[in-house]
C-alpha positions, -999 to +999 in steps of 0.1 A: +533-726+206+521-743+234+510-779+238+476-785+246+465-819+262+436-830+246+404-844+263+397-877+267+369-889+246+369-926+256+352-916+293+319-934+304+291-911+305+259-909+321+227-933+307+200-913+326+176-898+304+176-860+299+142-839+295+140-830+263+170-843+246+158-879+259+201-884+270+224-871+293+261-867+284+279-860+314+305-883+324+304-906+347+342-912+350+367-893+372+380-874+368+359-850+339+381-853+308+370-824+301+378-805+332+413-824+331+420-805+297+410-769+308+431-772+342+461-789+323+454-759+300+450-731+324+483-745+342+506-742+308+498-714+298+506-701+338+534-714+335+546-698+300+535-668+312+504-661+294+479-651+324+454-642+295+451-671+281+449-689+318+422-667+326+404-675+297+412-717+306+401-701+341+362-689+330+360-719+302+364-745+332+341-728+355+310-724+325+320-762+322+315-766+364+283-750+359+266-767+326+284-803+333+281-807+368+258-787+387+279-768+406 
């Protein structure tokens, strides 16, 4: 089994008000803790030689990119 890192929950996150939900979750901090986790992720299982589960760590951090940050 591999280890995992697990996210950091303790990060600041954004106090600007979000249409609709009236809050915005993002964090503020850097780096993402949630972006660290999926690239620490992505990275083991490279390295154990499990390309499947990388590319899965792979399209999780970019749908992260795209709903948590804009890009």
């Amino acid at each position: 089994m591999i280890d995992q890192a697990e996210p950091d929950t303790t990060a600041e996150t954004n106090t600007d008000t979000n249409p609709g939900t009236g809050t915005d979750e993002r964090p503020t901090g850097f780096p993402c803790p949630d972006c660290t986790h999926f690239s620490v992720s992505r990275h083991t299982a490279w390295l154990a030689g499990d390309h499947s589960k990388a590319t899965d760590y792979t399209v999780l951090l970019r749908r992260h990119w795209r709903s948590a940050h804009c890009v």
